[in-house]
ROPASE-307627 format. One record per residue (C-alpha): residue number from 1; residue in one letter; x, z, y negated. Coordinates in nm, 4 decimals. Layout:
<sites>
@num=NUM	residuo=A	u=X	w=Z	v=Y
...
</sites>
This chain:
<sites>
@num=1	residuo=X	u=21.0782	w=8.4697	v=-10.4142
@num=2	residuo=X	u=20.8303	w=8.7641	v=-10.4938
@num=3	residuo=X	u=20.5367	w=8.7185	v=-10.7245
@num=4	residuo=X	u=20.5786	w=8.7518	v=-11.1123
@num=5	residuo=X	u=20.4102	w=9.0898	v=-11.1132
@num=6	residuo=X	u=20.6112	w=9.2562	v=-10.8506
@num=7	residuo=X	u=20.9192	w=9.1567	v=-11.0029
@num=8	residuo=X	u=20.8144	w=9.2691	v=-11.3512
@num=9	residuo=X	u=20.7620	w=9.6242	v=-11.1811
@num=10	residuo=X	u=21.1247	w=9.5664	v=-11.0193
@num=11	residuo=X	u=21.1904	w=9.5309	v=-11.4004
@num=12	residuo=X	u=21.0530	w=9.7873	v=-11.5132
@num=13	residuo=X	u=21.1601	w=10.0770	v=-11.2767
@num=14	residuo=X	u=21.5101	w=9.9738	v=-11.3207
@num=15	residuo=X	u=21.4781	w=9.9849	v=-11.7249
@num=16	residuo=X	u=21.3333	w=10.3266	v=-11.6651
@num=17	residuo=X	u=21.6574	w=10.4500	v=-11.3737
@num=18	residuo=X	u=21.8361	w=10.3990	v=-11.7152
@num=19	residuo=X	u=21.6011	w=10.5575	v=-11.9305
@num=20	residuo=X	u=21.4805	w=10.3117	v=-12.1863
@num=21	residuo=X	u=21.1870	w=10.3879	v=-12.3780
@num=22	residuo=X	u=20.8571	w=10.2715	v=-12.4701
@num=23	residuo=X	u=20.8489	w=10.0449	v=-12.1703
@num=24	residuo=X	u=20.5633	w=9.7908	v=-12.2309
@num=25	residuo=X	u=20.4792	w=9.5265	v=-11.9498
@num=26	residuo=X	u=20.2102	w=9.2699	v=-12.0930
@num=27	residuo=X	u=20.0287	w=9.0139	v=-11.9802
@num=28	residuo=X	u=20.0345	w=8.6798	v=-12.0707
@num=29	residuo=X	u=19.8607	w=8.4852	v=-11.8239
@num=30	residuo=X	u=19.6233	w=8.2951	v=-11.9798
@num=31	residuo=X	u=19.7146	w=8.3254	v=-12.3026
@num=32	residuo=X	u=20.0631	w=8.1112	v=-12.2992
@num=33	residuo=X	u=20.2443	w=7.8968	v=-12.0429
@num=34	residuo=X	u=20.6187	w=7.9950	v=-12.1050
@num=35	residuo=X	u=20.5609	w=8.3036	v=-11.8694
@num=36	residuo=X	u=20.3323	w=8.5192	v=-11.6815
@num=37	residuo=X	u=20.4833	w=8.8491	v=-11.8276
@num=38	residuo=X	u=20.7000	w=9.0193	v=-12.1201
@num=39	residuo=X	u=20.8540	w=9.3023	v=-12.0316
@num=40	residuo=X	u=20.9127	w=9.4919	v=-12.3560
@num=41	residuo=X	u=21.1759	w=9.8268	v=-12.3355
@num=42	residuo=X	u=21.3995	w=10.0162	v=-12.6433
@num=43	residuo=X	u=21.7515	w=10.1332	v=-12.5640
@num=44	residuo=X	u=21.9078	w=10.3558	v=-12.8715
@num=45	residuo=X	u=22.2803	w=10.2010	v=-12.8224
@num=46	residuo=X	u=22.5011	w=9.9084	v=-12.7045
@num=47	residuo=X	u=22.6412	w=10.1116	v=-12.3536
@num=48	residuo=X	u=22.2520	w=10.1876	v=-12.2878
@num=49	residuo=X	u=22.1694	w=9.8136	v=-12.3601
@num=50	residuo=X	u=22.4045	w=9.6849	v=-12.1484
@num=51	residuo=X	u=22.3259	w=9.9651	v=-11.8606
@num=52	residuo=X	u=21.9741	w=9.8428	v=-11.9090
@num=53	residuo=X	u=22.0311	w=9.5158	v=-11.8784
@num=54	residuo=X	u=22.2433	w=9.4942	v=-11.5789
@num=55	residuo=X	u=22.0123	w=9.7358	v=-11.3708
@num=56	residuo=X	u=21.7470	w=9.4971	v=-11.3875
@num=57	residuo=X	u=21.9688	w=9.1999	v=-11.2871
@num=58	residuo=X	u=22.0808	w=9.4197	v=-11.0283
@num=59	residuo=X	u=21.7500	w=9.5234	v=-10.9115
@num=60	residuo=X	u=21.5834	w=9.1897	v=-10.9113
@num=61	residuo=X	u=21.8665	w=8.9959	v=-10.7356
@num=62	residuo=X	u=21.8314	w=9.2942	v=-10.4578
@num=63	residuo=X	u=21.4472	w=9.3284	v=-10.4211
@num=64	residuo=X	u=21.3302	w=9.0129	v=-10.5569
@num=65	residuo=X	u=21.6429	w=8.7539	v=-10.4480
@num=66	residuo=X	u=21.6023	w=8.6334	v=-10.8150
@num=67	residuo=X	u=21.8572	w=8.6231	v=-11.0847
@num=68	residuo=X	u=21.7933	w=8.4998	v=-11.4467
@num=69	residuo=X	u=21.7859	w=8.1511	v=-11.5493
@num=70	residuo=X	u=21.9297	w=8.2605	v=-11.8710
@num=71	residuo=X	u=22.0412	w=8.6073	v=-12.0407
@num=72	residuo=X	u=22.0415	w=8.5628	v=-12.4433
@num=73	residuo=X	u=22.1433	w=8.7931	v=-12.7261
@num=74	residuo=X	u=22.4913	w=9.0046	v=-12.6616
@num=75	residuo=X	u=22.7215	w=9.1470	v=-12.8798
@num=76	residuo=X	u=22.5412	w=9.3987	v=-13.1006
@num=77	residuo=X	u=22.2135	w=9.1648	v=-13.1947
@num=78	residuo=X	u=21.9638	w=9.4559	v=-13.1487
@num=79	residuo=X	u=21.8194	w=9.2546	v=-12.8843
@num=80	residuo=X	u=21.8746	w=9.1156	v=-12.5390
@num=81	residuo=X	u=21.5835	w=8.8898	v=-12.3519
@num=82	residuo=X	u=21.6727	w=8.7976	v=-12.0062
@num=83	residuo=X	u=21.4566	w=8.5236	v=-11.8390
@num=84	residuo=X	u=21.3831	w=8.4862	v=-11.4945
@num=85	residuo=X	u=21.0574	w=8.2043	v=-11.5513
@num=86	residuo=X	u=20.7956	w=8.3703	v=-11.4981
@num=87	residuo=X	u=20.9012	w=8.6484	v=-11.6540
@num=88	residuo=X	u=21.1216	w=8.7321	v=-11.9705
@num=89	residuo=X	u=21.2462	w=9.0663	v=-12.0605
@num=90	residuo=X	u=21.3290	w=9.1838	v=-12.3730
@num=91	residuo=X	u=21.5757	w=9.5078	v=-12.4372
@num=92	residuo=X	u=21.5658	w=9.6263	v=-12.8276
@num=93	residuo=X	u=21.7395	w=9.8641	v=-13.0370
@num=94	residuo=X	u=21.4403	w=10.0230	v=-13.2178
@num=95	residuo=X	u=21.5157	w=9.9312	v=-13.5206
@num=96	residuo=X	u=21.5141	w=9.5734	v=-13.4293
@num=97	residuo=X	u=21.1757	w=9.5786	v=-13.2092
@num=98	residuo=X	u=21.0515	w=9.7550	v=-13.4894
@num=99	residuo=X	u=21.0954	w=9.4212	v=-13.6797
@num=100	residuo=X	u=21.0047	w=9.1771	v=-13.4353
@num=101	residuo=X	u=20.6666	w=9.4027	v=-13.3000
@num=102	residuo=X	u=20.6205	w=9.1666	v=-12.9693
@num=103	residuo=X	u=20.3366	w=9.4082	v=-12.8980
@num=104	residuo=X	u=20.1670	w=9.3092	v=-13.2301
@num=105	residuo=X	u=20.2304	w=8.9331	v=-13.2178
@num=106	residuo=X	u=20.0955	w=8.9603	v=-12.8425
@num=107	residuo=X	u=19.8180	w=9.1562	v=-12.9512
@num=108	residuo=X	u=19.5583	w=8.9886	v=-12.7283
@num=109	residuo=X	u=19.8038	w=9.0399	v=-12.4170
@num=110	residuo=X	u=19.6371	w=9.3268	v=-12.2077
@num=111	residuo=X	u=19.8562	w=9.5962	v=-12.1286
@num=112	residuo=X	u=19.9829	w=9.6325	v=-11.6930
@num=113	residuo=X	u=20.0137	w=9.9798	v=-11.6243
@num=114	residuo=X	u=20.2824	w=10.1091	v=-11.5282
@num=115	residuo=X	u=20.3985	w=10.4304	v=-11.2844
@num=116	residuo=X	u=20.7775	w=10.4716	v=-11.3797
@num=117	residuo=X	u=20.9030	w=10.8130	v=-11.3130
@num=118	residuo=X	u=20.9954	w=10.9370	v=-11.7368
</sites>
């Protein structure tokens, strides 16, 4: 199984290959014990959601040999969170992340860089 951070990346490049926006990847070590990571991404419709979505299961399950314990949120909620343990990602619309601001509630969670290719 890779390491929390690796996957995250995994995550995060495949959010990107579908180009979702304002990827954030913070880090919550430390600071809470349900995971070591949020990965935070916007999608602007339901078709990009769900391409979003199952990139990263596909990309984990390939590089990482991990699929999610749980995937939460279809059918038009303005937000998806898939959760592999150590790490849960969350796919908004923007209005919705707009309203929820995991960044803000987080705010203490430092910010992983991240080289994605938009």
């Amino acid at each position: 199984m890779a390491e929390s951070l690796d996957m995250a990346k995994v995550a995060a490049a495949a959010a990107d290959a579908k180009k979702a926006q304002d990827i954030v990847l913070l880090d919550l070590r430390g600071l809470t014990d349900v995971c070591d990571y949020f990965l935070i991404c916007t999608t602007q419709n339901n078709p990009q959601m769900d391409a979003v979505v199952e990139e990263i299961k596909k990309r984990v399950l390939e590089e990482c040999g991990t699929k999610p314990i749980s995937t939460e949120g279809r059918g038009g909620s303005g937000w998806l969170l898939m959760d592999y343990g150590s790490l849960v990602c969350h796919v908004f619309k923007p209005e919705t992340r707009d309203f929820y601001r995991l960044e803000n509630l987080w705010g203490d969670a430092p910010r992983v860089p991240l080289e994605l290719e938009q």
